[in-house]
Each structure stands twice: as C-alpha cells, then as structure tokens.
N, C-alpha and C positions, 0 to 999 in steps of 0.2 A: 441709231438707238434713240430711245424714246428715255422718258426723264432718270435721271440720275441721280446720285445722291443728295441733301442739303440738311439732312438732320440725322447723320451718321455715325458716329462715332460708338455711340452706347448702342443704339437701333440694330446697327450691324453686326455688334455683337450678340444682343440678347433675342433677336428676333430669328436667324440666320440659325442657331441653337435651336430656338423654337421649332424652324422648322424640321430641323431633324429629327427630336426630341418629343413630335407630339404622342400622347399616349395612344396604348394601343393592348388590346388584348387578345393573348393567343401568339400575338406576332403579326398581327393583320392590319394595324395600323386602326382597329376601330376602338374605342374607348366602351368601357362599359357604364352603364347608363340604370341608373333604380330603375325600381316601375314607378310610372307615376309623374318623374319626374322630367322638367324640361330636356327639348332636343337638344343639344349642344351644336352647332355648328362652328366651324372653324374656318376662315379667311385669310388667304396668305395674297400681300401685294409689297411692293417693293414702291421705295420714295414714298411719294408724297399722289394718293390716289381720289382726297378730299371727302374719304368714307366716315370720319369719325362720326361727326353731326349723325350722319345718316343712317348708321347701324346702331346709335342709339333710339334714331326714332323707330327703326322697322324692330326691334325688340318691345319696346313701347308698343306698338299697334299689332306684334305677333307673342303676346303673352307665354305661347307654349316655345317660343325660340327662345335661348341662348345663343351671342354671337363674340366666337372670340375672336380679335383680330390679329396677326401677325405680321408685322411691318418692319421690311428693311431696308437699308439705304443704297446698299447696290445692288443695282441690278445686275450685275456680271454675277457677283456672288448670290445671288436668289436664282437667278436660271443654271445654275449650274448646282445646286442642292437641289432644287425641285427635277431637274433631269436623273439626279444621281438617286433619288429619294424614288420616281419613278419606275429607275430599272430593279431597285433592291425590292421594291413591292411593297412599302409601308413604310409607315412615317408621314402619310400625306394629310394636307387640308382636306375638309369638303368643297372648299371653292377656291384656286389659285388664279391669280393674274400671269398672263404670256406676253411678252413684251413682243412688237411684230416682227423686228429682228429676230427674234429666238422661235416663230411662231413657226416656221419651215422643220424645225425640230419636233414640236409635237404635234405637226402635222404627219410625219414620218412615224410617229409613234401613236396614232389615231387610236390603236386598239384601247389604247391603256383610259382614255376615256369616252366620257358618255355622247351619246348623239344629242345633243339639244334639242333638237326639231320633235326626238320622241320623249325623253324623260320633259321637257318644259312645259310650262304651262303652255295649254294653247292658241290664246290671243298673243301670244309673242312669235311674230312671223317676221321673212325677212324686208320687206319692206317699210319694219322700224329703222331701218339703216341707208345709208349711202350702199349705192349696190355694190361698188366694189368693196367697202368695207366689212358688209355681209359674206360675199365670195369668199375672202380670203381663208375663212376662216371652216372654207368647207377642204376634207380631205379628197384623197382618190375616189371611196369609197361611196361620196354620197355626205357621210356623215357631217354633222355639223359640230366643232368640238370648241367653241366660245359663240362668248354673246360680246359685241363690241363696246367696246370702253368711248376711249377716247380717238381723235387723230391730232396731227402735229403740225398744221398748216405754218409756213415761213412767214416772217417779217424781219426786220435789224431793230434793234435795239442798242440805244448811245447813250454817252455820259453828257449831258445838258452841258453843266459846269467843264469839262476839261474838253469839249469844241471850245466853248465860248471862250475859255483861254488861250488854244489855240487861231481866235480868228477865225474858226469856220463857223458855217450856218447854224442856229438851233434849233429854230423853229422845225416841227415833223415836216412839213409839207416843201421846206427849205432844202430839206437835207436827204430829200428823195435822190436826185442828180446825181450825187454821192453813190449811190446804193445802184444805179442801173443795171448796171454790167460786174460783171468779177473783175472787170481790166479797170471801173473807173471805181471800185473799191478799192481796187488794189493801188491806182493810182492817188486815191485822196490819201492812201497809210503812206504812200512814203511821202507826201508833201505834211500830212500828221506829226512821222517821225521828225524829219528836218525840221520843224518848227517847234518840237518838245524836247527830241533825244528821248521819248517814250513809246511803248509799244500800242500798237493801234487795236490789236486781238489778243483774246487770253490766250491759245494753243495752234497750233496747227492740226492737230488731229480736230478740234470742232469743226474750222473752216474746210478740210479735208471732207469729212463726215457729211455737212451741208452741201459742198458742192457735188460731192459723191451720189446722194439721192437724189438729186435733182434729173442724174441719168437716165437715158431710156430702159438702158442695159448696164446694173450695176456686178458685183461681184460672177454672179449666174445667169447665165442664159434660162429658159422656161425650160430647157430638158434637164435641167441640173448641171451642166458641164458648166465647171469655173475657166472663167474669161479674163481674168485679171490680165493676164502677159498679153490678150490679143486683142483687146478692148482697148483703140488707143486714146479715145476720152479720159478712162482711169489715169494712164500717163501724165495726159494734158494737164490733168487738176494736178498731181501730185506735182509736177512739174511748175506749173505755177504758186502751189501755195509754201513748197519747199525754197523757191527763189524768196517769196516776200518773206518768210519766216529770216534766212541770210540775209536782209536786207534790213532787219531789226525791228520789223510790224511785230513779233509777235512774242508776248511774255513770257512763253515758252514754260506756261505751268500745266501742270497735269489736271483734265478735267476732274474733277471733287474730289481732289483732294484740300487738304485741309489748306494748302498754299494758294489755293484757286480759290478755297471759299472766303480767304481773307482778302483777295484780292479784289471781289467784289465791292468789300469796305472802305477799301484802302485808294482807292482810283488806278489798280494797277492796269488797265486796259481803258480803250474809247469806246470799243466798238462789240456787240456778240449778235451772234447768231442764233434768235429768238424765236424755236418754235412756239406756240402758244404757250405750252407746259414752263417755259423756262421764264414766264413774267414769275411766278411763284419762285423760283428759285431765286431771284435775284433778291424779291422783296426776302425772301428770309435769308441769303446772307449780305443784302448790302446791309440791312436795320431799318430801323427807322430814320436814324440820321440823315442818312443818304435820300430818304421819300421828296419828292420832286427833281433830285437830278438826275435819275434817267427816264429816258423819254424812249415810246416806240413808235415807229412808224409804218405805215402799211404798203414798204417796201422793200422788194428782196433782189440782190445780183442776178439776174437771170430768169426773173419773172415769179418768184416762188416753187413752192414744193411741199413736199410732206418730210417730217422728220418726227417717228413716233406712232406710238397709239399701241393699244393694250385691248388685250379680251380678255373673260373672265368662264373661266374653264371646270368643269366637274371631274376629279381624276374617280377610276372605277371603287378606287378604294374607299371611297367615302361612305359611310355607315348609312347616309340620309339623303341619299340623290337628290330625289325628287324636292325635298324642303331647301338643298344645296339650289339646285337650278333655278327654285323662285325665287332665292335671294340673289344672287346673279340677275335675274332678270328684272325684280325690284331696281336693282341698283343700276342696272344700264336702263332703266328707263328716260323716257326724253328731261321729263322733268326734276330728278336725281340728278343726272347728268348735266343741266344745267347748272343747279346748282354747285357740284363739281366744279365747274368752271368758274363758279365769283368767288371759291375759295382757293382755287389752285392757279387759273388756267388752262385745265386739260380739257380739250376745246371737242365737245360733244360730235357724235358722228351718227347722229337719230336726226334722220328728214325731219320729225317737226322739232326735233329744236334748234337750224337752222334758221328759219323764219319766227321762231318766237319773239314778241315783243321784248320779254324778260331778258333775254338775250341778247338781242341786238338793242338795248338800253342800257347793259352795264356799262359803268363808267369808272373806269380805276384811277383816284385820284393821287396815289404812288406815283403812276408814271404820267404826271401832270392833266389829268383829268382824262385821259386816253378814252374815247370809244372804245373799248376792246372788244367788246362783244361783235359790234358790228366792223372790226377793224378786221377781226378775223375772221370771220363771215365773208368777206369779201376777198382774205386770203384762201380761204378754202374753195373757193369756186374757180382760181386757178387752178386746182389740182383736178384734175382730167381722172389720173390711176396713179397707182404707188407703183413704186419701184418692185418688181417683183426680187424676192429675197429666197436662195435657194439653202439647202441644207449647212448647217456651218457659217452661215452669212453674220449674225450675231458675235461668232465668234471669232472671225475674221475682223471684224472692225474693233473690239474690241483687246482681243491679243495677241494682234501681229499687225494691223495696220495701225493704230495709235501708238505703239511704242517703237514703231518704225520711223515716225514722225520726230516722237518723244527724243530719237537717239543723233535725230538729222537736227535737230534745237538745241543738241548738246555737242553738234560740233563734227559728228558724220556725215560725211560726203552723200549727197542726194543722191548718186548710183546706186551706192552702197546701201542704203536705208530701200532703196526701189526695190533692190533684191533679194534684201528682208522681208520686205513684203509678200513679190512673189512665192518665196520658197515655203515661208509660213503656208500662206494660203491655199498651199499646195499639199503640205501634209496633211492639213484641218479637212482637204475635200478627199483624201484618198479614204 
C-alpha cells in the first residue's frame, strides 16, 4: 500500500461521510447546478495527496470551476466506500484517487469508468509517464481508467539521536552497511535491541509489506491465481520478519494508528521503512521537535523497490467528465507533481520531472538537509517494474496479512499467524 493515514481522526470521519453523502439528484449521484452558474467539480483522495495549494490555484486560473475536495485518512476505508459507492451507482466524485494496490479492483470494474485517452484532453498522452506506470493503468479492453499520480521508490529512514545513543553510525552514508541486505538489517536490530532493550522497527506488517513488494511474484501470478501457499519467497519474508518481531526488533504497533502516530514523537522505533510518501508522514507526526533527528538515506535491504503510487480516475457517474479529466490531468502534470512532492513526498512518476532541476535540488532540511529529490531519483531508477498486484491484492495486505502479523506481536505462534494468512487470502480471492 501506498500512503496511509497522518491526519486522521476528524478526516476520516467527515470526509469518508462525504464520500457517501455527496449530493445527487434523481438518485444519480449528479447535483443540480443554476444556469449560469459555476461547474462544481468534486475530488475524492485519501491521506495526504499535496493538492490543496493546487486546486486553489487551478480554480484561480479556471474561473468557471468550483473544486471541492474530499479527503481521508485511510485508505482501506476510502477504497472500500468508493468500491461500494461504485456498485450502488451514485454517490460518487467527478475525479477519485486509486491507490495501486486497490487499482486491480477498478481495473476489474473498467466499465464503470471513463477511457482517458478519449474523454482527456489531447496533449496528454502516455509518454507523460514512466511506461510501466502508464501500463498499469490500462484495462483489458484497451481503455485507460487513471492518469498517474505518484510512485513509492524505497529508502530507510532512522532516528539520528537514538543510533547515536546506541553507538551506531549516523552519518547517511555510514549507516548504508546497516541497510544492505534484510539479514544485515535484521542483524544491526538485534545488536540495536541488546544495546537498548528497545525496538528497532514500528510493526511487522510494514517490514512484511516492504519486503513483500520487493518480490517478483507477490500475492498473484499475471493470470490472477493466488500464490500465497506456493510462492516460497512469501514464506521466507514472513518467516524472517516473524522471527525478528520474537526477537524484540519490533514495537509491535499498528501502522496509523493513533499508538504508531505517537510513536513517531516519542522515539518508540530506530528504524522505518521509507517510501518516498512516508518523509511526509513522519514530518507531521514526529513535529517539529523532532526536525533534525531523523535522517534518510538512499538505501534500502535488497537493493530498493516500489511501495505505492496513486492515479486519478473519472467514475461514469460524474456530471462533468470532460472538465473532470482536465483537472486530473492538470494535477498529474510534471510540474504539479513536482511540486507534490516538496510538500508531501509523493515522488512524481512524469519522465520530465525525473530530470528536472527543481527536483533533483530539493533539499529537506527536516531530515538533516537530505537531497531528497535527487535521493530518490536515484531510487527510482532501481525500480525496473512494480510488483504486479492481482484482484483482492489491497485487501489481502491490508485485512488478513497485517493483522496476521499484528496477532504473531501479540504472542501467536508464527504457524498459526502463517495460516491466518493463507486462509484469509483464500477467501478474498475466491
């Protein structure tokens, strides 16, 4: 999964409503509109997608638009109202966000939205994008049902101050050695814990999740048939990151929840698993307090990966396609999406803003003056392809393989948690 929540609480309630809730007349989910008066358009995204700035200005420079935005903090609970909002036939945005885990879902349901390629405008073709990025997001059919957002290239990410109490390295380029391999991450946690009696990772479902994607072949094969029980990769990680969880690496808190987001405050972990998207996450719940002690580096267990990324989708029901798909298109352009990224993180996936100077110059002085722009520029060009992600695969990670995890941190035998897994995953794909 790609970003999660960090500004939840109220978000998820009042937005999550919204989406249900938006008006409609007839029962069609389209609102009714004076004559005369502006389009209304409506934006549905989940977390933190760095549009505010920007759909003030494109209102600003599109006089005849109105843009409302609807924003929530989880994303389990936004893909499962906009799937359920979906099949009911109204209720929807004119332009929603697909998280790519969830994106094999409305790919499955192609009809229900519009082809990009014909309602968009026509300078927007697909070699605005990394070409698998583009791919993904075409169906069976041909059709094209998002314009791409962001991707989620790897790095780590550590607590400056609680190495440097423990005697390890601080410096990024120090504490690479550290981060090689999964065996010698896994090995600096338990020389970490013996030196603190603290935990070295927030959960085992994140370090799960990262090493998860990193696979050739994750939940699904490309025909759709779930592989969990005959994929012995899948095993190896669970088996590895269920041993160091037993071993006391890991603080055994629930990703966003309100335990995990104080834990970023608090120093309850050394170490996280930093796709791009999650520098933002950390700056809003460690604080400001915390700005200078964590630090990222531009290295990851196993050479990097993708974890994430978002497209921005037109459902049929929208009253205003066509104005829908410009602003979609607007917003995934290169230079939007740059900007995206110096307020969030969410690390662009438009070939020219790869090589952009703007880009590869930001500099985040949070995580101690970090290059990020060209730190992850240089992670992204690790990534070859994504993990291909079959029907259910979103929801697979999210409720059955993280609270399988969640139940092996609370003292369940790693079998046993193994075959929560399988069984879950097994009902979600029948």
């Amino acid at each position: 999964m790609r970003r999660q929540p960090w500004r939840v609480r109220a978000l998820a309630i009042t937005t999550a409503t919204a989406l249900i809730a938006t008006p409609s007349a007839c029962g069609t989910g389209v609102a009714a509109r004076e004559p005369g008066a502006p389009i209304e358009l409506s934006i549905a995204t989940f977390t933190e997608f760095g549009y505010e700035d920007l759909l003030i200005e494109y209102q600003e420079n599109h006089p005849g638009i109105k843009v409302r935005h609807q924003r929530t903090g989880q994303g389990g609970t936004y893909h499962q109202q906009l799937f359920t909002r979906l099949g009911a036939g109204s209720g929807l945005t004119d332009v929603v966000a697909v998280e790519e885990g969830h994106l094999s879902d409305a790919l499955a349901a192609s009809r229900l939205f519009h082809d990009l390629a014909v309602i968009g405008p026509r300078e927007v073709t697909g070699n605005r994008w990394l070409d698998w990025k583009y791919a993904a997001a075409k169906a069976k059919d041909g059709s094209l049902i998002g314009y791409g957002t962001d991707i989620g290239p790897l790095a780590m990410c550590y607590r400056v101050d609680l190495f440097a109490a423990a005697g390890l390295p601080t410096d990024p380029e120090l504490v690479k050695p550290l981060f090689t391999s999964w065996d010698t991450y896994f090995a600096a946690g338990d020389d970490y814990v013996a030196r603190t009696g603290q935990p070295w990772f927030d959960s085992a479902g994140q370090i799960f999740n990262a090493m998860h994607n990193q696979l050739a072949t994750g939940y699904f094969d490309t025909d759709d048939t779930l592989v969990v029980a005959s994929n012995p990769a899948i095993k190896q990680n669970w088996d590895a990151v269920t041993a160091a969880a037993r071993r006391g690496q890991s603080a055994g808190l629930t990703a966003f929840s309100a335990e995990w987001e104080a834990g970023f405050r608090a120093g309850a972990f050394a170490t996280k698993t930093c796709p791009s998207w999650m520098l933002g996450v950390i700056k809003a719940q460690a604080g400001p307090a915390n700005a200078g002690r964590w630090a990222v580096t531009d290295a990851f267990p196993g050479g990097g990966g993708n974890w994430g990324g978002s497209y921005l989708a037109v459902p049929k029901q929208s009253a205003h396609p066509k104005e829908a798909a410009a602003l979609a298109a607007w917003l995934t352009a290169p230079e939007q999406q740059i900007r995206a990224f110096a307020r969030t993180g969410n690390f662009p996936s438009q070939v020219e803003a790869l090589t952009s100077p703007r880009l590869l110059g930001t500099v985040d002085e949070y995580f101690g003056g970090a290059h990020t722009g060209a730190l992850f520029a240089a992670q992204a060009r690790k990534v070859s392809a994504p993990q291909y992600k079959g029907p259910g695969d979103g929801r697979i990670q999210e409720a059955v393989a993280t609270p399988a995890l969640r139940a092996v941190e609370q003292g369940t035998a790693p079998e046993v948690g193994w075959r929560q897994l399988v069984e879950g995953a097994e009902k979600i794909a029948r």
